[in-house]
Structure formats: C-alpha cells, structure tokens
C-alpha positions as CSV (number, residue, x, y, z in Angstrom):
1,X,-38.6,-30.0,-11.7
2,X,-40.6,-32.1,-14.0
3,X,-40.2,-34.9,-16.5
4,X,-40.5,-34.1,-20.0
5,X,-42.4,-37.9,-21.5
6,X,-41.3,-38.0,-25.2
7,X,-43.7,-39.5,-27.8
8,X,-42.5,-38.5,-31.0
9,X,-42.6,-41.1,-33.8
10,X,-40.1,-39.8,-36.5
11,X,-37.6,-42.8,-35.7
12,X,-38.6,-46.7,-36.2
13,X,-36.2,-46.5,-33.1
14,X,-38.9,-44.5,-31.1
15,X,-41.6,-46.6,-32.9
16,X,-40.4,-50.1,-31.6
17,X,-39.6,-48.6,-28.3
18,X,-43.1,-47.5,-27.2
19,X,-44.2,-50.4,-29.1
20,X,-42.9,-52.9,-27.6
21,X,-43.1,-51.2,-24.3
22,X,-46.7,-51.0,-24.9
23,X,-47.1,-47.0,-24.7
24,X,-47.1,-44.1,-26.5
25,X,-43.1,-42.4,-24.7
26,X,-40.0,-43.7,-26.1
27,X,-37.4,-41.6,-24.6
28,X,-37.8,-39.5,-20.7
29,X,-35.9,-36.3,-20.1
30,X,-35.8,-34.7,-16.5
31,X,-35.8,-31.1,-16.4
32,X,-34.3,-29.3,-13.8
33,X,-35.7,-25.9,-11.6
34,X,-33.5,-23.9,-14.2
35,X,-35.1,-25.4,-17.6
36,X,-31.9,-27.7,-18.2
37,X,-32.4,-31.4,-19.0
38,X,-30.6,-34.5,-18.2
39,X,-31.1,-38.0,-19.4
40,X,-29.1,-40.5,-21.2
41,X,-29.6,-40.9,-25.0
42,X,-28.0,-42.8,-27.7
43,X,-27.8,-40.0,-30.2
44,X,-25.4,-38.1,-27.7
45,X,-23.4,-41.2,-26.4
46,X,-25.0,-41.5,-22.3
47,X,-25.8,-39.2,-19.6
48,X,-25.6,-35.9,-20.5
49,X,-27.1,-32.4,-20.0
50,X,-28.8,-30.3,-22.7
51,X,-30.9,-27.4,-23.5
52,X,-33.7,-28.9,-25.3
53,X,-37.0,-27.0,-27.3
54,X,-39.9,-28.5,-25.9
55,X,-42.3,-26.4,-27.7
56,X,-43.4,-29.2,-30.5
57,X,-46.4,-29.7,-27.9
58,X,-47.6,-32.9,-30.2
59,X,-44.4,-34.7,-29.0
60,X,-43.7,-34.0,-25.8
61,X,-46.3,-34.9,-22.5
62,X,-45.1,-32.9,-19.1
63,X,-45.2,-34.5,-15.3
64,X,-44.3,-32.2,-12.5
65,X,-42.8,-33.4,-10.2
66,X,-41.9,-30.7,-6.9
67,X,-38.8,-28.9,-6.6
68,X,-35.2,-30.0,-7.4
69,X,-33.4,-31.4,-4.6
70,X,-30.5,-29.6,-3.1
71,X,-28.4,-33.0,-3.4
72,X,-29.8,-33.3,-7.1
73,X,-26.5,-31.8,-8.7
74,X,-23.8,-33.7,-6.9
75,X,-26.1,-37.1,-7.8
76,X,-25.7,-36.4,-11.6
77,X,-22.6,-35.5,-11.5
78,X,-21.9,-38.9,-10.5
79,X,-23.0,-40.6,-13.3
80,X,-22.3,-37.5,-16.3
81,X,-20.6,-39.2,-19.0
82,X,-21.6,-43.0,-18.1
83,X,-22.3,-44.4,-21.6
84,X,-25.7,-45.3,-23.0
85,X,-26.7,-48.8,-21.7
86,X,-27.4,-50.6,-24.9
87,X,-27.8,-53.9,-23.2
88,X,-30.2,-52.6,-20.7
89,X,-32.0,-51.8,-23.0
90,X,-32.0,-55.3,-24.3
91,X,-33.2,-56.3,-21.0
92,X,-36.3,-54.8,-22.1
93,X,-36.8,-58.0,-24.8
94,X,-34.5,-60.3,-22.7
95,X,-34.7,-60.1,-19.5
96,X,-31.7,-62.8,-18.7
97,X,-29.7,-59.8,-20.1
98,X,-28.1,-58.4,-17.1
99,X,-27.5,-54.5,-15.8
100,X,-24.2,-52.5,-15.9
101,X,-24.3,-50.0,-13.0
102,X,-21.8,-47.9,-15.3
103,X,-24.2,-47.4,-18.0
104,X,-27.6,-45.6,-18.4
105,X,-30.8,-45.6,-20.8
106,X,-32.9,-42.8,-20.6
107,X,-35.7,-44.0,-18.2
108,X,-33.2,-46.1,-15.7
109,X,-31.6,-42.4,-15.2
110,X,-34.2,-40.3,-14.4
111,X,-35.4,-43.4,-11.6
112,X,-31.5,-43.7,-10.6
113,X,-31.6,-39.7,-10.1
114,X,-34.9,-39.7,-8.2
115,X,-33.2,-42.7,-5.8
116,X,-35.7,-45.5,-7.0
117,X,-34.1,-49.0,-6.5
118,X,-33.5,-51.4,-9.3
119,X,-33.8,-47.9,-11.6
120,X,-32.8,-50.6,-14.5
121,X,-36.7,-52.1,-14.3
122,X,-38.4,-49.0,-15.8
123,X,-39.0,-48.4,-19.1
124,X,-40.7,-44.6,-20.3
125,X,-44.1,-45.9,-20.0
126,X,-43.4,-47.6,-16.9
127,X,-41.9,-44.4,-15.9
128,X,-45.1,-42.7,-16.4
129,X,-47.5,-44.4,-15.1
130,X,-45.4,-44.5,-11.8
131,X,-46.0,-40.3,-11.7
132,X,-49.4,-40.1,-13.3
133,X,-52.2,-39.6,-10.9
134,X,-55.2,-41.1,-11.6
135,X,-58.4,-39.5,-13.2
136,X,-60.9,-38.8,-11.3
C-alpha cells in the first residue's frame, strides 16, 4: 500500500491548494495492495474508488507505506459514497469553519482510513511530511 502525493498544476484549483497550503501536493490518493485507489475528490462527487494512470511521473510523488490491512476494506466501505467536504476544505482558510464526519476531502480520508485522529487537520502537504522520512 502506498500514497500516491499529486502535484500537478493544470488546475488554478490545484495551484491555490498547494499554495496556500504551502507545498507542492494538492490532492492524496491511497493505493491499495491490488493497484486500486481510494480518496475523495471533487471532480467525482466524495469517496470513491478508481483505477488511476500514475505513469505521468512529473505529477505524481509515491510514499510506501507497508501492507494493506486486513480490516482496510470494511473501513472504506464505511465511508464510500460520503460526499466531498467542501467546508473542510474551507477550514483550511477559516479555521472557525467546523467538520462534518459525513463528508471527506482527499487528505482527511486517507488519515481517517489509516485511523489518525482529528483526520480533518491534514492537508496533502501535511500529509506528506507526516510519512516522509528524513534525509540523511
């Protein structure tokens, strides 16, 4: 299993993401032991699985991360369909803006998925650096 780091700039979407979240990712994908992803994205409405090309290498930065979880599965099931959180998002430039548990962004479900509290606190950048090891 790994995470899949997106830093594609085609969108001004992507741009002010990883702009204002002072990084170079804009959208997180988790990839499971059998190559499918799950995430939550605007463009396709919330949580969702899909087969994804990864081979535009100038876009995409790879993490692994160990094997997938037996209990992995059943914990995405739970939340497969839950719409994109918009207002989490939000959160990211107003933080008074509060969480709904019954929505996802992409980096809050990859941290819900792995069982990180307060999953709503990470952004893709965040996200990163929080499974990057150092250089040494």
């Amino acid at each position: 299993m790994k995470i899949a780091l997106y830093k594609g700039k085609q969108h001004l979407f992507n741009k002010a993401v990883s702009w204002w979240t002072r990084g170079p990712y804009s959208h997180v994908e988790l990839i499971l032991d059998d190559g499918i992803s799950v995430s939550s994205s605007f463009r396709d409405g919330g949580v969702r699985y899909k087969n994804i090309n990864y081979s535009n290498v100038d876009n995409w930065d790879f993490i692994e991360i160990g094997p997938e979880p037996t209990w992995m599965r059943d914990r995405i099931s739970g939340i497969l369909g839950q719409k994109y959180d918009w207002m989490g998002l939000i959160g990211f430039v107003f933080r008074r803006v509060g969480d709904d548990r019954n929505k996802k962004f992409c980096s809050e479900t990859l941290m819900y998925l792995l069982m990180y509290l307060e999953a709503w606190r990470f952004d893709p950048n965040t996200l990163a650096a929080v499974f990057s090891k150092p250089e040494v």
